[in-house]
VOLOKOL-143618 format. One record per residue: x, y, z of N, C-alpha, C, O, CB in turn; residue number from 1; residue in one letter. Coordinates in steps of 0.1 Angstrom, whole numbers, plus 2048, in hexadecimal, padded with zeros to 3 digits. Each point is the difference from the previous one (the first is absolute). Glycine has a CB too. Layout:
// VOLOKOL-143618
+-----+-----+-----+------+------+------+-----+-----+-----+-----+-----+-----+------+------+------+-----+-----+
: nxx : nyy : nzz : caxx : cayy : cazz : cxx : cyy : czz : oxx : oyy : ozz : cbxx : cbyy : cbzz :   n : res :
+-----+-----+-----+------+------+------+-----+-----+-----+-----+-----+-----+------+------+------+-----+-----+
:   X :   Y :   Z :    X :    Y :    Z :   X :   Y :   Z :   X :   Y :   Z :    X :    Y :    Z : NUM :   A :
...
+-----+-----+-----+------+------+------+-----+-----+-----+-----+-----+-----+------+------+------+-----+-----+
//
This chain:
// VOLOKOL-143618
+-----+-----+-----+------+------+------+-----+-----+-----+-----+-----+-----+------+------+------+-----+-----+
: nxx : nyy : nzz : caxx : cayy : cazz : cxx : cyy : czz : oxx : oyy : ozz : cbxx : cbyy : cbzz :   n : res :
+-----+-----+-----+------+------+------+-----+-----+-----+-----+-----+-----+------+------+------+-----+-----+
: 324 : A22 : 47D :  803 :  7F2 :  7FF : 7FE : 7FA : 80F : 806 : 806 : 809 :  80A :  7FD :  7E3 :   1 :   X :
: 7E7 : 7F1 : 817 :  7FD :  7F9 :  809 : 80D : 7F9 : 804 : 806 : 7F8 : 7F9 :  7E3 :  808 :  7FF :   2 :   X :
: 81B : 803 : 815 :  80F :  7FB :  80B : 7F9 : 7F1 : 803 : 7F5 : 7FC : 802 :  815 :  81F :  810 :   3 :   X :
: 804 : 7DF : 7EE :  7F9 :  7F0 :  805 : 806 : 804 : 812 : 809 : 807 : 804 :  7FB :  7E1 :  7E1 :   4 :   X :
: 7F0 : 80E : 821 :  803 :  800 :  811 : 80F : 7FA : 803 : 808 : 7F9 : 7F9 :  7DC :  801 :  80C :   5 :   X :
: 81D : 80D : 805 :  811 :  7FC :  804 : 7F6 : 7F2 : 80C : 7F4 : 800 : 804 :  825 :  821 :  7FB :   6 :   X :
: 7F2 : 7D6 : 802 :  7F8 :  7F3 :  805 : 80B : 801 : 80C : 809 : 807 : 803 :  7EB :  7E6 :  7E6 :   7 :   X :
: 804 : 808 : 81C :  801 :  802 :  811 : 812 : 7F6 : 804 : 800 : 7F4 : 7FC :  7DA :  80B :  80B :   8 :   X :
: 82F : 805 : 7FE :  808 :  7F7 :  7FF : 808 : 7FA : 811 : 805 : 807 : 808 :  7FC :  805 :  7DC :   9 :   X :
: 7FF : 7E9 : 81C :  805 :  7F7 :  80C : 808 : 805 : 808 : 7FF : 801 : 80D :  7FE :  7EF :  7E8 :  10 :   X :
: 80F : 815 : 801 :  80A :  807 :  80A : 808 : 809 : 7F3 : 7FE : 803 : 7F4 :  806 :  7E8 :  824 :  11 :   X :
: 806 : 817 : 7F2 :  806 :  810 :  7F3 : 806 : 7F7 : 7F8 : 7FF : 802 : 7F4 :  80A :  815 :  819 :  12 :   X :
: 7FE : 7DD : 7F8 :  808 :  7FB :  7F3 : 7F9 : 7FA : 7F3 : 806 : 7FF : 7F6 :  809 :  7FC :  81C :  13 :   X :
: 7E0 : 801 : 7F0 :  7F7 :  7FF :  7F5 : 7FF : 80F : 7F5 : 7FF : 802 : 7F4 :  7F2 :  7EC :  81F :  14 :   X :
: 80F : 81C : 7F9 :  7FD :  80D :  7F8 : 809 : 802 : 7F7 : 7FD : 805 : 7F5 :  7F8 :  805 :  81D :  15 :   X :
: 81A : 7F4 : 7F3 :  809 :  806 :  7F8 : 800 : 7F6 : 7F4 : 7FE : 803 : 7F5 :  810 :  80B :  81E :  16 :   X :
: 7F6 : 7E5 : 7F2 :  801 :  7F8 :  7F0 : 7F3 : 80A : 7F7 : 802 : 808 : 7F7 :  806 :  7D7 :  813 :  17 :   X :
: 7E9 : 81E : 7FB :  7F3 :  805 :  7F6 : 807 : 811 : 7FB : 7FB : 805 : 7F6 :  7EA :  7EC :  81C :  18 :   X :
: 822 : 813 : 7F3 :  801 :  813 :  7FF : 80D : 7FE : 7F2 : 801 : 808 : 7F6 :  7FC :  805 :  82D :  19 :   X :
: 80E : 7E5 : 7DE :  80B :  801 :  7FC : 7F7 : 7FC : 7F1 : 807 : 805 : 7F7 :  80F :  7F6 :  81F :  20 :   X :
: 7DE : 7FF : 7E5 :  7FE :  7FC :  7F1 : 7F5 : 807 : 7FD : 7FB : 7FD : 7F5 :  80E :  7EC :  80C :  21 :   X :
: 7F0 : 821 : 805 :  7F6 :  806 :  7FF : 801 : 80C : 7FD : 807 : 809 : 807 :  7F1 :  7EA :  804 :  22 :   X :
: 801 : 80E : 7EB :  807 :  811 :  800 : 7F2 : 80C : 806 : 7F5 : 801 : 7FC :  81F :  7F9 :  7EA :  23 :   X :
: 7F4 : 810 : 824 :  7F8 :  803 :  80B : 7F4 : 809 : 7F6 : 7F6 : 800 : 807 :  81F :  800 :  810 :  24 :   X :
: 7E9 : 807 : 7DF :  7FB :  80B :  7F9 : 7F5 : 7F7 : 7FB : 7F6 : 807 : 7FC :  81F :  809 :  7FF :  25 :   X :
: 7EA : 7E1 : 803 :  7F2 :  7FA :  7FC : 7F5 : 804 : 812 : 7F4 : 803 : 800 :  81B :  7E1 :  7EA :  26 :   X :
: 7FB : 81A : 820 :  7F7 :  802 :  80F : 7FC : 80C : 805 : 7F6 : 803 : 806 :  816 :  7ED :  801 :  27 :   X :
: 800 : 819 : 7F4 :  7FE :  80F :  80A : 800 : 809 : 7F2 : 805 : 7FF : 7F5 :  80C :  7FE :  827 :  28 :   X :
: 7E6 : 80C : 7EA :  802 :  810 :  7F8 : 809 : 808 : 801 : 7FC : 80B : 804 :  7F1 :  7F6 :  7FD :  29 :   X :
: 81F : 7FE : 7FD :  80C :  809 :  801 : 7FE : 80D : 800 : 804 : 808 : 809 :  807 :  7EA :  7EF :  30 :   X :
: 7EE : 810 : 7FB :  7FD :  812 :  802 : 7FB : 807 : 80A : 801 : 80C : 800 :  7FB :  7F1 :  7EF :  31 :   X :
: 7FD : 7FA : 81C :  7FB :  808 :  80A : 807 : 802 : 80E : 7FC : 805 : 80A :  7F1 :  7F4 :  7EA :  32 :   X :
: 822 : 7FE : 809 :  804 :  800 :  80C : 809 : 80B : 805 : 800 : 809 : 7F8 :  7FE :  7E1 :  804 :  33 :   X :
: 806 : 818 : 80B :  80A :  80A :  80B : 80F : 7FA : 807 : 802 : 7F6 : 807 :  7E5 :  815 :  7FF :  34 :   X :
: 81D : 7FB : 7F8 :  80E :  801 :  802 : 7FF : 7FE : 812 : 7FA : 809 : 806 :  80E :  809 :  7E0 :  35 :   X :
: 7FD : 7E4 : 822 :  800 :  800 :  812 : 80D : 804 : 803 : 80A : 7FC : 7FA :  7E6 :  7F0 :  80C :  36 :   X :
: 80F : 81A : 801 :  80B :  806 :  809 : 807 : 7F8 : 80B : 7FE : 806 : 80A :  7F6 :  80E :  7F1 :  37 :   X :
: 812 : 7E0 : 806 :  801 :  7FA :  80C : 80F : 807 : 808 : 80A : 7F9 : 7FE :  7E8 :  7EF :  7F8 :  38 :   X :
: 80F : 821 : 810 :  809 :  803 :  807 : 80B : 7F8 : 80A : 80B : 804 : 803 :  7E3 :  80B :  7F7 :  39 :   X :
: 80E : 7E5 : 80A :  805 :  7FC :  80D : 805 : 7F1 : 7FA : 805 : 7F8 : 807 :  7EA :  818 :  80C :  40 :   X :
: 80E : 7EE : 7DB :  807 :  7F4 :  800 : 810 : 805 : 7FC : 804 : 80A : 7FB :  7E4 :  7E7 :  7FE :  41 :   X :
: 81F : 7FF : 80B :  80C :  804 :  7FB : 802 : 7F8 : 7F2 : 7FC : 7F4 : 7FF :  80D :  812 :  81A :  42 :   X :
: 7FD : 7FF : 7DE :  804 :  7FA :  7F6 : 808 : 7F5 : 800 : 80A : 801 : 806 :  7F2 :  812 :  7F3 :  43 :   X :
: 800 : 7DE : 800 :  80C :  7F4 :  800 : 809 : 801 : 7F8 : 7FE : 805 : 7F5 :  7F5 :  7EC :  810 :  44 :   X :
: 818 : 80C : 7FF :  80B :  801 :  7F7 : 806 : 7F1 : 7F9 : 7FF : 7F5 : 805 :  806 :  823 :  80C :  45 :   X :
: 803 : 7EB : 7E4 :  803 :  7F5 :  7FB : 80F : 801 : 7F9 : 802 : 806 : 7F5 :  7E4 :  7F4 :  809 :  46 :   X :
: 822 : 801 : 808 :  811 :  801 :  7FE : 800 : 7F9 : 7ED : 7FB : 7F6 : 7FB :  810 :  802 :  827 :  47 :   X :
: 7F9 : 80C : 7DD :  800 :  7FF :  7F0 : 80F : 802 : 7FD : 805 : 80B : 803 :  7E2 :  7FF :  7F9 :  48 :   X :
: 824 : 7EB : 7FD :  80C :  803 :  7F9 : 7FC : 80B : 7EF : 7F7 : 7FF : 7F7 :  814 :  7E4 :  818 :  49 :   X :
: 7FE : 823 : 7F3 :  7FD :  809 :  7F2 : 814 : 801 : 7FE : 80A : 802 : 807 :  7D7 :  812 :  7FF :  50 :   X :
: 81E : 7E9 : 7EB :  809 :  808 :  7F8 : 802 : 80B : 7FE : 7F6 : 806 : 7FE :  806 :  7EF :  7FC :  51 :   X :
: 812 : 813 : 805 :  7FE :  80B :  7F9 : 80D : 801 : 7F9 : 809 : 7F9 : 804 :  7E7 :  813 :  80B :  52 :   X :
: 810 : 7FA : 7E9 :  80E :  804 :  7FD : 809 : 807 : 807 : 7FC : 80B : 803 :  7FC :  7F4 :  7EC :  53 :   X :
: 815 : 7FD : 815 :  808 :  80F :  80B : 7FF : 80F : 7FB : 803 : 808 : 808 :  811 :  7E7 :  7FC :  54 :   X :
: 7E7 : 814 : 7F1 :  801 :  80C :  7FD : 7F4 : 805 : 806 : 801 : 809 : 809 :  80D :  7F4 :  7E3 :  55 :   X :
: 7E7 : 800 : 812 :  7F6 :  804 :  806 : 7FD : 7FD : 80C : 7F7 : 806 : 806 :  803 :  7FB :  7E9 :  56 :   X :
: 810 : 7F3 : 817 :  7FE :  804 :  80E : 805 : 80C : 80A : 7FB : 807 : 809 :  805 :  7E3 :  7F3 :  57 :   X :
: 811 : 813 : 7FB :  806 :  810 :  804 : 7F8 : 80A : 7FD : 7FF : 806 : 80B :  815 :  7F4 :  7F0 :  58 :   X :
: 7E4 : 80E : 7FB :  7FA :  808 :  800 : 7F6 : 803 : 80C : 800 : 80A : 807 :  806 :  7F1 :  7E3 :  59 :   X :
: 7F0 : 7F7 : 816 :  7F5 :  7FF :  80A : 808 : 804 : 80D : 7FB : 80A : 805 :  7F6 :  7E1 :  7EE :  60 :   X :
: 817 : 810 : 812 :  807 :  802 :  80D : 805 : 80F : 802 : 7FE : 806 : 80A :  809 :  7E2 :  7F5 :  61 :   X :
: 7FF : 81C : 7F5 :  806 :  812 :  7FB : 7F3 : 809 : 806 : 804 : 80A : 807 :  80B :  7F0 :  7DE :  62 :   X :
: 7E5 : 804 : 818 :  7F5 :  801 :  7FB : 7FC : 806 : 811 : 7FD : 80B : 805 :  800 :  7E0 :  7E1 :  63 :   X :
: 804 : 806 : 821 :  7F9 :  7FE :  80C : 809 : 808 : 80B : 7FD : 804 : 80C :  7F8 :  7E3 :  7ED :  64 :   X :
: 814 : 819 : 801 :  80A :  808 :  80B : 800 : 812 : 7FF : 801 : 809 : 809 :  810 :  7E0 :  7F4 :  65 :   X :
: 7ED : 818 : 7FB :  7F8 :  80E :  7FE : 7F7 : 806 : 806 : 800 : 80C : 801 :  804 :  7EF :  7F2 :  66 :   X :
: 7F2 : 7FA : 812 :  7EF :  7FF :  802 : 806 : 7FE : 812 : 7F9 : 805 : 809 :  7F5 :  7EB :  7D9 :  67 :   X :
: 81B : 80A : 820 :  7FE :  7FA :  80D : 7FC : 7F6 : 805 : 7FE : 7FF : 80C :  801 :  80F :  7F4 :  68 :   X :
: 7FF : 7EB : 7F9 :  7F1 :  7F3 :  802 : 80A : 7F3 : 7FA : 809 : 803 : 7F8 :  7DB :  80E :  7FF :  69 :   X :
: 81B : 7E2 : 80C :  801 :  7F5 :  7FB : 7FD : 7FE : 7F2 : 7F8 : 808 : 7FB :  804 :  7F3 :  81A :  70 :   X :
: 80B : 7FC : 7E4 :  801 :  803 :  7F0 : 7F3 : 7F3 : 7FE : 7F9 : 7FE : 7F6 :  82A :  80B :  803 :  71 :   X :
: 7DE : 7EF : 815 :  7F4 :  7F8 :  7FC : 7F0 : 807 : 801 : 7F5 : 7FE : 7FA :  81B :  7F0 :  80E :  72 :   X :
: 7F4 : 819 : 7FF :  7F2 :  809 :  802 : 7FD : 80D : 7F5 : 7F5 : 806 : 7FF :  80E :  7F4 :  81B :  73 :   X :
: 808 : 807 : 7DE :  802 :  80A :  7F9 : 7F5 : 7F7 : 7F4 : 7F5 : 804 : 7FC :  827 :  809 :  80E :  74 :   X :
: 7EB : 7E6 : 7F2 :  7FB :  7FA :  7F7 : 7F4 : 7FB : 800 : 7FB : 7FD : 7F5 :  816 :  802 :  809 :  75 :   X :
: 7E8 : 7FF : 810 :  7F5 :  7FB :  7FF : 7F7 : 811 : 7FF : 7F8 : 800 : 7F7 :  80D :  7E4 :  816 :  76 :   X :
: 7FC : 822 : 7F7 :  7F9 :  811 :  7F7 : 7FE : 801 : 7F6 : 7F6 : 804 : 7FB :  812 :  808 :  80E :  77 :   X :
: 802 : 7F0 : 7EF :  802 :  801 :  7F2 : 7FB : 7F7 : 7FA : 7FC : 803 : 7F5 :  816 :  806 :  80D :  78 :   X :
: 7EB : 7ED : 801 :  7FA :  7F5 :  7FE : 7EA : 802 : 805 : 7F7 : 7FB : 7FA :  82A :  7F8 :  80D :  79 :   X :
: 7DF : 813 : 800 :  7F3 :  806 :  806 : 7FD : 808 : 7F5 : 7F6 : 7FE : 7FA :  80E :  803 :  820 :  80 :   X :
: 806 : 808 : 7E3 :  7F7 :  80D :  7F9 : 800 : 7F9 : 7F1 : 7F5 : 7FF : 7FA :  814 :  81A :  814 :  81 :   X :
: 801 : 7E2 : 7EF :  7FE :  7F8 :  7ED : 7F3 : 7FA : 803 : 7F9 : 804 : 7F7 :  821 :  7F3 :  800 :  82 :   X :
: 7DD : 7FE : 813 :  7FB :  7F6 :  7FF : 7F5 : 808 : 800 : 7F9 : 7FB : 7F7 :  815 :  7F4 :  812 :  83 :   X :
: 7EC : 81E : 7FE :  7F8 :  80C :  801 : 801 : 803 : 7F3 : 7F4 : 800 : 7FC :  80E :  808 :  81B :  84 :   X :
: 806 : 7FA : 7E2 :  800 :  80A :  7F4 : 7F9 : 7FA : 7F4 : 7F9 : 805 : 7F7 :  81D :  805 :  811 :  85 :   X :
: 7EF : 7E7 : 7FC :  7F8 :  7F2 :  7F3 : 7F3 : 7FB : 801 : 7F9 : 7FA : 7F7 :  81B :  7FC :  80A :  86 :   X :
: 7E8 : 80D : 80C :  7F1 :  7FD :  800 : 7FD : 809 : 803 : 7F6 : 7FD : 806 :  806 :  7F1 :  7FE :  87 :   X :
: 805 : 81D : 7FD :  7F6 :  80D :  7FB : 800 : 801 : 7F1 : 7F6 : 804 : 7FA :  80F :  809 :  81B :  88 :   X :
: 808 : 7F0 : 7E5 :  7FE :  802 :  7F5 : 7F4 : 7F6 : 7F5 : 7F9 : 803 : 7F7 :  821 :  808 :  811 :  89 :   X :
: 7E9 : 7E8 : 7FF :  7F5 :  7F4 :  7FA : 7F7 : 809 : 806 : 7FE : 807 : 7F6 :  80B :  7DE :  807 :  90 :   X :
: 7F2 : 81F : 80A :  7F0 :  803 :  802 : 7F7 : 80A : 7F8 : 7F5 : 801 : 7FC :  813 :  7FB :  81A :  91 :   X :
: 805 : 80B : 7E7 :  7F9 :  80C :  7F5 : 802 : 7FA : 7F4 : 7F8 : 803 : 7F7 :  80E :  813 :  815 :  92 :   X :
: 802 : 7E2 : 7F1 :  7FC :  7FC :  7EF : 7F4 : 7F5 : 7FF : 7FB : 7FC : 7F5 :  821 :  806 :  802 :  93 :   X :
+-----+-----+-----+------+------+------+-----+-----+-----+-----+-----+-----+------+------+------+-----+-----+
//
């Protein structure tokens, strides 16, 4: 299947609106791409309010105190490996 040209754009904020309604797989060949390694960026973060129930926070905290580690950091792992586990799993079905 013939890729349409990615077009030339003014500045990033043209690119991203064109990136946000386009869907990128009509432009690029995905299958051929590779996975980049950027070592030296740092990840952005974004403060997010979350719910939980006290029971599962007590647990989560029970949990983290065990481990040694912050119960927030505990959760975002846990949160890492589920999110790994769901799109590997979409990829193979």
């Amino acid at each position: 299947m013939k890729k349409k040209k990615i077009p030339k754009f003014k500045s990033e904020k043209e690119e991203r609106k064109f990136w946000s309604r386009e869907d990128s797989a009509e432009y690029i060949d995905w299958s051929k791409a590779r996975r980049a390694v950027l070592p030296d960026l740092k990840p952005s973060l974004k403060t997010i309010s979350l719910r939980l129930p006290e029971h599962m926070l007590a647990d989560l905290k029970l949990l983290a105190n065990k481990r040694d580690i912050p119960y927030q950091s505990l959760l975002k792992i846990f949160l890492a490996e589920r999110i790994d586990y769901e799109l590997r799993s979409q990829r193979e079905n």
